[in-house]
SETI-212692 format. One record per residue (C-alpha): y, x, z; residue number from 1. Coordinates in Angstrom, 1 decimal. Layout:
% residues N
[pt [Y X Z] NUM]
...
% end
This chain:
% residues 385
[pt [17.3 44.3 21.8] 1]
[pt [20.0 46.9 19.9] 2]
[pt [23.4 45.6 19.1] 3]
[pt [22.9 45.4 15.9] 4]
[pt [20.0 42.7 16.4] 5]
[pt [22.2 40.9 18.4] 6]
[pt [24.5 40.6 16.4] 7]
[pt [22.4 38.9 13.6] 8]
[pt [21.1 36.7 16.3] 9]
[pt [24.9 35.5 16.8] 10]
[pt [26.0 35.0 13.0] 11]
[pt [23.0 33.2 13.1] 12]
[pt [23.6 30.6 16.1] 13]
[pt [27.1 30.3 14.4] 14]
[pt [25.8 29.6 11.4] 15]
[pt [23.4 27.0 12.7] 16]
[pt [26.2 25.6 14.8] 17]
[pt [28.8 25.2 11.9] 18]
[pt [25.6 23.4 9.7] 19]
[pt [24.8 21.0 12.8] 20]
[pt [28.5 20.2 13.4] 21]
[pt [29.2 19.7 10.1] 22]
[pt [26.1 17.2 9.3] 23]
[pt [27.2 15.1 12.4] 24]
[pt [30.7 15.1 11.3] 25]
[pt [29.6 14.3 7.5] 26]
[pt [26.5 12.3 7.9] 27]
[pt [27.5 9.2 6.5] 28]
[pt [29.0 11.1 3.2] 29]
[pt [25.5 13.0 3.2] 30]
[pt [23.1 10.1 4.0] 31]
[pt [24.8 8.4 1.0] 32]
[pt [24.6 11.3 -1.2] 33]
[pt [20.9 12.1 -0.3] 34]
[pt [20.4 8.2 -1.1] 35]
[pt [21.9 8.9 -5.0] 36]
[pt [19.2 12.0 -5.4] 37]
[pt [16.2 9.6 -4.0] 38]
[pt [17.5 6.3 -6.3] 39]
[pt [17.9 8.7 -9.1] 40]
[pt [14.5 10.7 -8.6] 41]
[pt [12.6 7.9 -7.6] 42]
[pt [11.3 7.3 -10.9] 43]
[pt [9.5 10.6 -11.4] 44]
[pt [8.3 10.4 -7.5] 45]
[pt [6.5 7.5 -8.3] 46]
[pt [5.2 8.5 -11.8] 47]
[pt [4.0 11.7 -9.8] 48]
[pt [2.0 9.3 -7.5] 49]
[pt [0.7 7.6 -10.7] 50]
[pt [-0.3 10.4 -12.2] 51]
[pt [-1.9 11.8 -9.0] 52]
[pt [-3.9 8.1 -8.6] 53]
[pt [-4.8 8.6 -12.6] 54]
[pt [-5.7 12.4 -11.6] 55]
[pt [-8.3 10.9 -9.1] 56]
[pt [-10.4 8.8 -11.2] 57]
[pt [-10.4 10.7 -13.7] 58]
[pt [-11.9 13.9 -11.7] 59]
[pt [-14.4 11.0 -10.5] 60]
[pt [-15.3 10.3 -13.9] 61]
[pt [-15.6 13.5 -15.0] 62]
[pt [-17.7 14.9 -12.2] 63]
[pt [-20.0 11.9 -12.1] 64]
[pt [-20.3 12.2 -16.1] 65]
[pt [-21.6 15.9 -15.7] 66]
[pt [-24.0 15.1 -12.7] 67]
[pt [-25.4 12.3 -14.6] 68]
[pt [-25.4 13.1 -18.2] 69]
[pt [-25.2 17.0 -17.8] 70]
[pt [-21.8 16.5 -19.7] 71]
[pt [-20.5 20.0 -20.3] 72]
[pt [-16.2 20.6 -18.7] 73]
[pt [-14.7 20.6 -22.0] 74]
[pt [-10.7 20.1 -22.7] 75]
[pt [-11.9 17.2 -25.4] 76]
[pt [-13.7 15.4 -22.8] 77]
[pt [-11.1 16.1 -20.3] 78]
[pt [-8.7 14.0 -22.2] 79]
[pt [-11.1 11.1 -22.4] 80]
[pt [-11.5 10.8 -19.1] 81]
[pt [-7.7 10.5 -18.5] 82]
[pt [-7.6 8.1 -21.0] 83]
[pt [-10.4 5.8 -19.6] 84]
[pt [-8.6 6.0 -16.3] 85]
[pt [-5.6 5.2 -17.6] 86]
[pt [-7.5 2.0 -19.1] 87]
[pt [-9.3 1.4 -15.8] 88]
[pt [-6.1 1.3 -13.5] 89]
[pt [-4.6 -1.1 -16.6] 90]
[pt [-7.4 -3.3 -16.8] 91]
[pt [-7.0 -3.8 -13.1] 92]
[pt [-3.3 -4.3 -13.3] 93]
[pt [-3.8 -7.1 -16.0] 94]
[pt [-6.3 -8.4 -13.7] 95]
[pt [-4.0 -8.8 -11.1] 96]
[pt [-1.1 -10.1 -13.2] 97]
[pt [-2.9 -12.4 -15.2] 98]
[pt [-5.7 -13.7 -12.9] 99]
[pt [-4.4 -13.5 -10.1] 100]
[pt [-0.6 -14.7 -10.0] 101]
[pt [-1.2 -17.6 -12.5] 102]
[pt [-3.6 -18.8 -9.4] 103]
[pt [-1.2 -18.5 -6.8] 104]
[pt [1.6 -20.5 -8.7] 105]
[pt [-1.1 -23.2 -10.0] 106]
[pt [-2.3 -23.6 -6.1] 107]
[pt [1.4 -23.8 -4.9] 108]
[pt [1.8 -26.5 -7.7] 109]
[pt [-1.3 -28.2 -6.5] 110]
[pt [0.0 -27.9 -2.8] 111]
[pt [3.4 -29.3 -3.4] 112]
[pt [1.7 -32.5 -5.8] 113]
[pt [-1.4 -33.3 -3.0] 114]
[pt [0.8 -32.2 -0.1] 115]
[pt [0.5 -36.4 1.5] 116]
[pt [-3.4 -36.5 0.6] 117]
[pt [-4.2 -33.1 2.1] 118]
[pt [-2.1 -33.8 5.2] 119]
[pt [-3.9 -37.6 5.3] 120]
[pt [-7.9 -35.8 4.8] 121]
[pt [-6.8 -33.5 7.3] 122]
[pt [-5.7 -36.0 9.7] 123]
[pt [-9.3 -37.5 9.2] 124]
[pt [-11.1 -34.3 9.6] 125]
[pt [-9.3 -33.8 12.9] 126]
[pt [-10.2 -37.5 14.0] 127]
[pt [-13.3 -37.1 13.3] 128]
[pt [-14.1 -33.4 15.2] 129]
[pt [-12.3 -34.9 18.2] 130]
[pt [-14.3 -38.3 18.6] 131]
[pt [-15.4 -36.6 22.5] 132]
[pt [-11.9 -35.6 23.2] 133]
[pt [-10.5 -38.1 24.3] 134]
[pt [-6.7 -37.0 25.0] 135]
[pt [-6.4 -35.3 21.8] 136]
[pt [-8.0 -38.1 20.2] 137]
[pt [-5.7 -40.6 21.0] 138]
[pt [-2.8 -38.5 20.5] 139]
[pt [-4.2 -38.0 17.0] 140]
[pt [-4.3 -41.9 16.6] 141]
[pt [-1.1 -42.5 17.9] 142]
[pt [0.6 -40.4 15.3] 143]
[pt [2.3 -41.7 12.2] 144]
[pt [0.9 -39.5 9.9] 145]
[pt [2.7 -41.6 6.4] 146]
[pt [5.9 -41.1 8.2] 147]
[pt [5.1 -37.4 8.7] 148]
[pt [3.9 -36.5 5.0] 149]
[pt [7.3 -38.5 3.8] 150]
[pt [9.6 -36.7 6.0] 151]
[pt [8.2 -33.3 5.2] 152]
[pt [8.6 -34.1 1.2] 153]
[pt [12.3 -35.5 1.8] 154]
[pt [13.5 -32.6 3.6] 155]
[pt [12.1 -30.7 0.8] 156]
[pt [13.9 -32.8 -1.9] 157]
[pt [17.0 -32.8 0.5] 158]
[pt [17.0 -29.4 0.6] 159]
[pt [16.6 -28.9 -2.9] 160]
[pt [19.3 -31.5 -3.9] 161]
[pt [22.0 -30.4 -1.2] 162]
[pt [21.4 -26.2 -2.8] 163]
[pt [22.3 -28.0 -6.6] 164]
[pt [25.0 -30.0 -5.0] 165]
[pt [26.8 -27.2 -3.5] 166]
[pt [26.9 -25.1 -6.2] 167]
[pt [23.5 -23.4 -5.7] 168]
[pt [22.6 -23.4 -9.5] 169]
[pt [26.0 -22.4 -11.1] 170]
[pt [25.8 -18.8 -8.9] 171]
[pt [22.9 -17.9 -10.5] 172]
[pt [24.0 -19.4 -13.5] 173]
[pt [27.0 -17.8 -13.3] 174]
[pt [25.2 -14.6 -12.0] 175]
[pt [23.0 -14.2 -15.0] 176]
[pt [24.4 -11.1 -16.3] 177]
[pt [23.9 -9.4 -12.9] 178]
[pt [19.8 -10.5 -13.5] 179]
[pt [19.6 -9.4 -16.9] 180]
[pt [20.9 -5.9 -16.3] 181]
[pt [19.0 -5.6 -13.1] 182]
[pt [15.3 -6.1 -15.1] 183]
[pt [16.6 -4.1 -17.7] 184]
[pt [17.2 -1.1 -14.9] 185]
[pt [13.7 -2.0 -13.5] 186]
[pt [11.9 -2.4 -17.2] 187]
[pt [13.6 1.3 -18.0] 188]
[pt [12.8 2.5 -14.4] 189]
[pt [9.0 1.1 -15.2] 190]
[pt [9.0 3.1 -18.5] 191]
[pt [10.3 6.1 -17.7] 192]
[pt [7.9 6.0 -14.2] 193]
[pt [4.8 5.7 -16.7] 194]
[pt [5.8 7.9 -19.5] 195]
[pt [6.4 10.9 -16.7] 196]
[pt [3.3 9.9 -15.2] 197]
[pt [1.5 10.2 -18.8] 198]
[pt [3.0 13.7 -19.8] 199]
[pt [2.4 14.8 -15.7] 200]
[pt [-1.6 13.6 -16.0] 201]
[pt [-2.0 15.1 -19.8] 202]
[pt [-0.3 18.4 -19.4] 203]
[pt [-1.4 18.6 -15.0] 204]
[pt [-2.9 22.6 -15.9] 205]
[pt [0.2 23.6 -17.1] 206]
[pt [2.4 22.2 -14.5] 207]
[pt [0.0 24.0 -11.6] 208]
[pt [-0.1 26.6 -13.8] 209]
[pt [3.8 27.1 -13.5] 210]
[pt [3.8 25.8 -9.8] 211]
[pt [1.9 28.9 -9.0] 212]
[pt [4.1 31.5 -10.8] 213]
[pt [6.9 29.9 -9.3] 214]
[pt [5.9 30.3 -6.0] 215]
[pt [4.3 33.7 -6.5] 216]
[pt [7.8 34.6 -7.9] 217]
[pt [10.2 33.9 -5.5] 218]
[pt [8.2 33.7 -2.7] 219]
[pt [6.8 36.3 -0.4] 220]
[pt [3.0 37.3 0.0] 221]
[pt [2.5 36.1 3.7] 222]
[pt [4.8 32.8 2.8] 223]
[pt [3.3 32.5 -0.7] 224]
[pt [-0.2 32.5 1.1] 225]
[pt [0.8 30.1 3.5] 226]
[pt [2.7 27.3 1.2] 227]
[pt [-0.3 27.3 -1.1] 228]
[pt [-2.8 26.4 1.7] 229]
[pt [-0.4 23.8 2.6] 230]
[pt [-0.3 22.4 -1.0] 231]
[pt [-4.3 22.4 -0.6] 232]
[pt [-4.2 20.8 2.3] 233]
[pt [-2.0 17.4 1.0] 234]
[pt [-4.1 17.4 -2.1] 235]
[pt [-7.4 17.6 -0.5] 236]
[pt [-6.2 14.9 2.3] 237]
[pt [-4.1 12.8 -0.3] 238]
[pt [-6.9 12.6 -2.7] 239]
[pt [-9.5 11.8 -0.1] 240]
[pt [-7.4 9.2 1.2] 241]
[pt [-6.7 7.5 -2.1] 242]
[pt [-10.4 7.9 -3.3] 243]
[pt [-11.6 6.4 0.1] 244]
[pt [-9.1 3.5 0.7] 245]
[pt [-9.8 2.3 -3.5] 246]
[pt [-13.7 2.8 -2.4] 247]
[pt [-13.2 0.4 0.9] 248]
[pt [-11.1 -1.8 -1.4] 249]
[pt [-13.8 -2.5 -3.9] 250]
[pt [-16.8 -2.6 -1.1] 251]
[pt [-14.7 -5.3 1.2] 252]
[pt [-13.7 -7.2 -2.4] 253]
[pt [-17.3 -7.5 -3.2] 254]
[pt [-18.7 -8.3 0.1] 255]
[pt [-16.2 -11.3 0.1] 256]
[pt [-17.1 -12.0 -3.4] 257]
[pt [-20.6 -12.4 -2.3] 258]
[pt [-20.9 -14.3 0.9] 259]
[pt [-18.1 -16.7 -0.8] 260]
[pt [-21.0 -17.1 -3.7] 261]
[pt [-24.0 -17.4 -0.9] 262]
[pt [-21.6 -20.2 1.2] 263]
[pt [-20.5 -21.6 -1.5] 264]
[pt [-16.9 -21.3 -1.2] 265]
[pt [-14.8 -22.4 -3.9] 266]
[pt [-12.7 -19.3 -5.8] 267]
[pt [-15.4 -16.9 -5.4] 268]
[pt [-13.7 -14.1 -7.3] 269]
[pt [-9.9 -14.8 -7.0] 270]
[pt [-10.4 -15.1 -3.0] 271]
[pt [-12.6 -11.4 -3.3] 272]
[pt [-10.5 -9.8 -6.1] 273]
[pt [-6.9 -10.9 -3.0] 274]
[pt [-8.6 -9.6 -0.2] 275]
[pt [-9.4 -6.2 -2.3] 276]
[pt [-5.9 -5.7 -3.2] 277]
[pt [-4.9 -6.5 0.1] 278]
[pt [-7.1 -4.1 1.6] 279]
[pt [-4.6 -1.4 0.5] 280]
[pt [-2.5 -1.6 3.6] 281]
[pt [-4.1 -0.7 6.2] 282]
[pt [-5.3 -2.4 9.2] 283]
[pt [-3.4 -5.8 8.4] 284]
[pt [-3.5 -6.3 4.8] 285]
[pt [-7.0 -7.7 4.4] 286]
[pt [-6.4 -10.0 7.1] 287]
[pt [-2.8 -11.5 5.8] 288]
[pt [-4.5 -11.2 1.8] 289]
[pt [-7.6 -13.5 3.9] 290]
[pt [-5.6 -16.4 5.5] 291]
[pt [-3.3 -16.7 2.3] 292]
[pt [-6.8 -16.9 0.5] 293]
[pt [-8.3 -19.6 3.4] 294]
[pt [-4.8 -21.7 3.3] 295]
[pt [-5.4 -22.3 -0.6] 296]
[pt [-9.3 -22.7 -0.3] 297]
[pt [-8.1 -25.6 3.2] 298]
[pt [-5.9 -27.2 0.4] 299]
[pt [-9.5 -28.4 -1.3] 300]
[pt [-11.6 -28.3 1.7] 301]
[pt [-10.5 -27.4 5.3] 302]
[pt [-13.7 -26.8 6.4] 303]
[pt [-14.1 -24.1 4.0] 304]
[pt [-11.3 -23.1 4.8] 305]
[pt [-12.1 -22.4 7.7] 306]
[pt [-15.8 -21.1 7.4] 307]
[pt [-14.1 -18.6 4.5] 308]
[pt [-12.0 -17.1 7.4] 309]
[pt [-15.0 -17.0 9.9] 310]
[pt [-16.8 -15.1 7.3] 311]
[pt [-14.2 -12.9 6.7] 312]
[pt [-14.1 -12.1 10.3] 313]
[pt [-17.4 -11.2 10.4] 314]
[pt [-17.3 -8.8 7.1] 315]
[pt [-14.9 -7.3 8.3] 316]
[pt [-16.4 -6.7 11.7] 317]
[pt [-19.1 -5.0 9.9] 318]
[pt [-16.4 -3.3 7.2] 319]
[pt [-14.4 -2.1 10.6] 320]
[pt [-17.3 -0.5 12.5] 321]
[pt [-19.5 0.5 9.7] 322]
[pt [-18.0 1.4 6.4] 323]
[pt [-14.3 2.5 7.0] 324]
[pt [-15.1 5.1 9.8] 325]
[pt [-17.4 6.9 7.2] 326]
[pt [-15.6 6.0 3.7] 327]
[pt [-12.0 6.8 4.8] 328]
[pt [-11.8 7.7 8.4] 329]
[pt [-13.6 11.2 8.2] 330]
[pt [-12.1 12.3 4.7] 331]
[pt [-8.5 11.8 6.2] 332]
[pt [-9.4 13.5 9.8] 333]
[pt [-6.6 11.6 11.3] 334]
[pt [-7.6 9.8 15.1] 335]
[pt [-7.1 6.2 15.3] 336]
[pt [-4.8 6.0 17.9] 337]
[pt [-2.1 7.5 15.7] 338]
[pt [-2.6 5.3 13.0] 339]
[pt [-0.9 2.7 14.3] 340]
[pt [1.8 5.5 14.9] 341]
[pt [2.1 5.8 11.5] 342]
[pt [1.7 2.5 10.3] 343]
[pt [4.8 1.8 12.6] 344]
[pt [6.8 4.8 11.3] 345]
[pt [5.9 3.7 7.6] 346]
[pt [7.1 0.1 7.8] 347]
[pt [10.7 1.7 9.3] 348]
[pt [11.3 3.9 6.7] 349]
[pt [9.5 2.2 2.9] 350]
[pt [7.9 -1.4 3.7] 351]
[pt [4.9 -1.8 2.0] 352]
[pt [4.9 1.4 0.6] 353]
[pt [5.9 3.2 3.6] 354]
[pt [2.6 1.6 5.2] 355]
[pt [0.0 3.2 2.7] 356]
[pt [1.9 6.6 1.9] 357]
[pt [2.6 7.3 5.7] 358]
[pt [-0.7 7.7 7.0] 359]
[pt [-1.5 10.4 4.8] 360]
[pt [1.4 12.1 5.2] 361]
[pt [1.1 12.1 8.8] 362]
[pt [-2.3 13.2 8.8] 363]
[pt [-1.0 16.7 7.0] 364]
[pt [1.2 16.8 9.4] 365]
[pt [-1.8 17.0 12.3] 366]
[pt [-4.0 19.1 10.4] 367]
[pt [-0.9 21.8 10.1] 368]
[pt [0.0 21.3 14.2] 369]
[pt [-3.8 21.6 14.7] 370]
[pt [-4.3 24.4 13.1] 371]
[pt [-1.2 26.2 14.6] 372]
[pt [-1.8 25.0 17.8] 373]
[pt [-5.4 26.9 17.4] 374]
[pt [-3.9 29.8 16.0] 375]
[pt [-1.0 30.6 18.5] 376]
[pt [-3.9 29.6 21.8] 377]
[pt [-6.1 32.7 19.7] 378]
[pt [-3.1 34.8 19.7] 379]
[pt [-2.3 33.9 23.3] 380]
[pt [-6.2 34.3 24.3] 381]
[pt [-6.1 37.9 22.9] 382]
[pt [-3.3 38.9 24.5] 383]
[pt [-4.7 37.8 27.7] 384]
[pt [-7.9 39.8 27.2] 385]
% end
């Protein structure tokens, strides 16, 4: 190594050193400040993931439309299938809203009016399954179950009467402008998120178009070369895992669907149309989305409450083993054992969100090691021959 090459490698240790020192020394300052850009960009982040979700169906539906119909790839029908999959992702949104929520509130209504009868019918159900059991069953007849189902409503009412008491009430009374301007920033944050999302779907050749030149611009060969099969790469595995997980979504909402119509259980659709949506977070969504559906199905019978979860169980036994692996699991390329990794990683960092997004992302992440790790181990292999 000449001087002068070591002398580039100094400025740039310095350099590196003076960024480091002055991250640790400002990182509070800069963690806020990279907080302001996320809050203030978050918006267009997620009408970019809407428009990417809108992107996917409507590929779907254009692609199935031309192997089925021998539809020719025009702009015109381009923009009808964005349009229909804008309606699609809608009508489920309505769905959801307006199905699905009213249900929830009615059964918590329900729960709260029947609360002593449901306690008393369960009380009898246990009696009865317990007849040959003779500890529990005397237990169970030793208990004063009116006293219970009292107790439980007056702590409720205490609760409730203590909060208005104390002042409970008047702060949010008193609070209401704070509420009011907070769902007017959401309600704006929701329209700009969908309008961005619109003009990002309906214009998506001209913003790759641009993407490219920009890159090509400013960008060297090698590096342009190598960011574009990187952009490939999350597209292909995003899309894949968007396309899959919706897929698995609708299979385990209809297998539900069905064997609650075959048994019998009350709710059919709602408890199918819950366990599809929950489905979206993986590995413990369906399963929280299922005993939220049983504990409003026990409210009316608990025996079908509890054959609904049994049921469930075994779909998703079935769903596990035999249609995950092949709808989701091999279009992401990502080994189980890291998913809970991820899952883990993802709850940290977004909730909910952090969940879903973060096993895609870290599946890019593997696929880039991988393939690095395979390419340096060729370059190593060479050199060794």
């Amino acid at each position: 190594m000449d001087l002068h090459e070591k002398e580039k490698m100094y400025q740039r240790l310095i350099i590196f050193t003076l960024l480091i020192g002055m991250v640790i020394y400002y990182f509070e300052k800069i963690f806020c400040f990279l907080g302001w850009i996320g809050q203030m960009c978050l918006p267009f982040l997620l009408g970019a993931g809407l428009a990417f979700v809108f992107n996917i169906i409507s590929n779907n539906l254009m692609r199935y439309s031309i192997k089925w119909f021998d539809i020719k790839d025009t702009k015109i029908k381009r923009i009808i299938s964005n349009v229909l999959s804008v309606l699609i992702v809608f009508a489920v949104f309505v769905a959801f809203v307006g199905i699905v929520i009213p249900r929830i509130l009615f059964s918590i209504q329900l729960l709260l009016t029947n609360f002593p009868q449901m306690i008393y019918e369960l009380y009898i159900w246990l009696l009865d399954i317990t007849k040959n059991i003779d500890v529990i069953h005397d237990s169970l007849k030793n208990l004063d179950i009116n006293a219970f189902s009292t107790f439980a409503i007056d702590n409720v009412s205490k609760k409730i009467s203590s909060w208005l008491v104390s002042g409970g009430a008047n702060d949010i009374f008193g609070s209401i402008f704070t509420i009011l301007s907070t769902t007017f920033s959401w309600f704006a944050q929701a329209f700009i998120t969908i309008v961005f999302s619109f003009l990002l779907l309906f214009n998506k050749e001209q913003v790759v178009r641009e993407t490219k030149s920009l890159l090509k611009a400013y960008l060297p060969e090698k590096n342009y070369d190598r960011v574009r099969h990187v952009l490939k790469l999350i597209v292909r595995i995003f899309t894949s895992y968007v396309g899959g997980t919706c897929l698995e979504c609708l299979i385990l909402a209809s297998l539900v669907t069905a064997g609650a119509l075959i048994l019998k259980i009350p709710y059919a659709f709602l408890v199918g149309l819950v366990v599809g949506i929950g489905a979206l977070v993986p590995m413990f969504g369906a399963l929280v989305a299922a005993i939220l559906c049983a504990f409003f199905i026990a409210m009316t019978s608990p025996v079908q409450g509890l054959t609904f979860i049994i049921m469930f169980i075994c779909i998703q036994q079935v769903e596990g083993n035999f249609i995950y692996p092949h709808v989701v699991g091999k279009s992401v390329g990502f080994p189980p054992m890291y998913i809970i990794v991820a899952i883990t990683i993802g709850a940290n960092v977004a909730g909910i969100i952090g969940i879903i997004i973060f096993i895609p992302i870290c599946s890019c992440i593997y696929q880039l090691v991988s393939e690095d790790v395979l390419s340096r181990l060729q370059k190593v292999k060479e050199v060794t021959d």
